[in-house]
C-alpha positions in Angstrom: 78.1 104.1 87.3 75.2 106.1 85.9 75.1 108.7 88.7 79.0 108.8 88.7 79.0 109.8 84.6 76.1 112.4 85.8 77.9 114.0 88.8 80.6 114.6 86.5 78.9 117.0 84.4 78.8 120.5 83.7 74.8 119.8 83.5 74.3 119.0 87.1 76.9 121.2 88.3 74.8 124.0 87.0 71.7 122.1 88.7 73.4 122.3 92.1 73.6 125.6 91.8 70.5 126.6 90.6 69.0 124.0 93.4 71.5 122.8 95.9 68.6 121.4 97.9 66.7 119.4 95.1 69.0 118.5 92.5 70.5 115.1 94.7 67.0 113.8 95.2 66.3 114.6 91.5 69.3 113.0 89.9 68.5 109.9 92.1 65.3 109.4 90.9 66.2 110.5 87.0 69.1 107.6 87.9 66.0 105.0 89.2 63.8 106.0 86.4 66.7 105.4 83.5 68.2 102.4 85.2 64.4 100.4 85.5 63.9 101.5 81.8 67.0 100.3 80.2 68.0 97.3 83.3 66.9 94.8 80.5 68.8 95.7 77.5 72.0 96.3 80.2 71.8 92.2 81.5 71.1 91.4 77.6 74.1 92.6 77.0 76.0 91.7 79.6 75.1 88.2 79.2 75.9 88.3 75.8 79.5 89.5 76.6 79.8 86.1 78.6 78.0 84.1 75.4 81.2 85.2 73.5 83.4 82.7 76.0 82.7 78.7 74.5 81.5 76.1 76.2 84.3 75.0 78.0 85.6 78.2 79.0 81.6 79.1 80.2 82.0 75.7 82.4 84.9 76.8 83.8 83.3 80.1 84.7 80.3 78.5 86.6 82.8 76.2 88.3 84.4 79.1 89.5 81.2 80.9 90.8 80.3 77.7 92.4 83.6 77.3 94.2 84.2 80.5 94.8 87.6 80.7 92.6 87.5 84.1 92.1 90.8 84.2 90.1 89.5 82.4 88.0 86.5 83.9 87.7 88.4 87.6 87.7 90.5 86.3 84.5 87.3 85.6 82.5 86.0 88.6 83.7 89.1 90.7 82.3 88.4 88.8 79.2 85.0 89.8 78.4 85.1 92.7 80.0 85.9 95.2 76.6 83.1 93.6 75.1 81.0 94.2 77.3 82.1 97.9 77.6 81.4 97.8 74.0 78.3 96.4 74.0 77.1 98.6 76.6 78.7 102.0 75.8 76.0 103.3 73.8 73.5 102.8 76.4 75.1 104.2 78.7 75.6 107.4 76.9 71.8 107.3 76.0 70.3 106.9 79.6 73.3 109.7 80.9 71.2 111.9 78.3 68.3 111.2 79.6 68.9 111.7 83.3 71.2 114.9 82.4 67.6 116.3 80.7 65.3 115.0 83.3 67.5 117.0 86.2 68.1 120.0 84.1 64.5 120.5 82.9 63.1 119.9 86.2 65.7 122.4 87.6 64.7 124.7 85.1 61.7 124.8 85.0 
């Protein structure tokens, strides 16, 4: 998703140009770099998102997993799934800035 949102940019657009040969590697490791830095506060969330279900709804959930029902699953999944766009939104936009400076400035420089 993170390398996705980056490719998408004017940022590394410019990159490639400036360094067709270097810029993949470098966004892939930017990428690496953001995602072991912020991996923690990403399942925090996400397993937030699923806290908001209740009990029973959770049981049903892990029933699901268990017996591979994975309409059911899905339509808990749809559920939570705003929040946990919500929830993780900001970070996402926070480690795209990172990696977006990380490939620039080493393109640059």
């Amino acid at each position: 998703m993170l390398t996705q949102l980056a490719e998408r940019t004017q940022t590394v657009r410019m990159a490639m140009m400036r360094d067709p040969s270097r810029t993949p590697q470098r966004l892939a490791q930017a990428v690496d770099k953001a995602v072991e830095k912020h991996g923690a506060e990403w399942e925090h969330n996400l397993v937030g998102s699923w806290g908001t279900l209740n009990a029973a709804e959770l049981k049903q959930v892990c029933e699901a997993v268990n017996g591979r029902d994975q309409s059911t699953f899905m339509r808990f999944a749809e559920r939570i799934g705003s929040e946990v766009q919500s929830r993780n939104e900001p970070l996402l936009k926070r480690a795209g800035v990172e990696v977006l400076d990380t490939v620039w400035t080493q393109t640059a420089g």
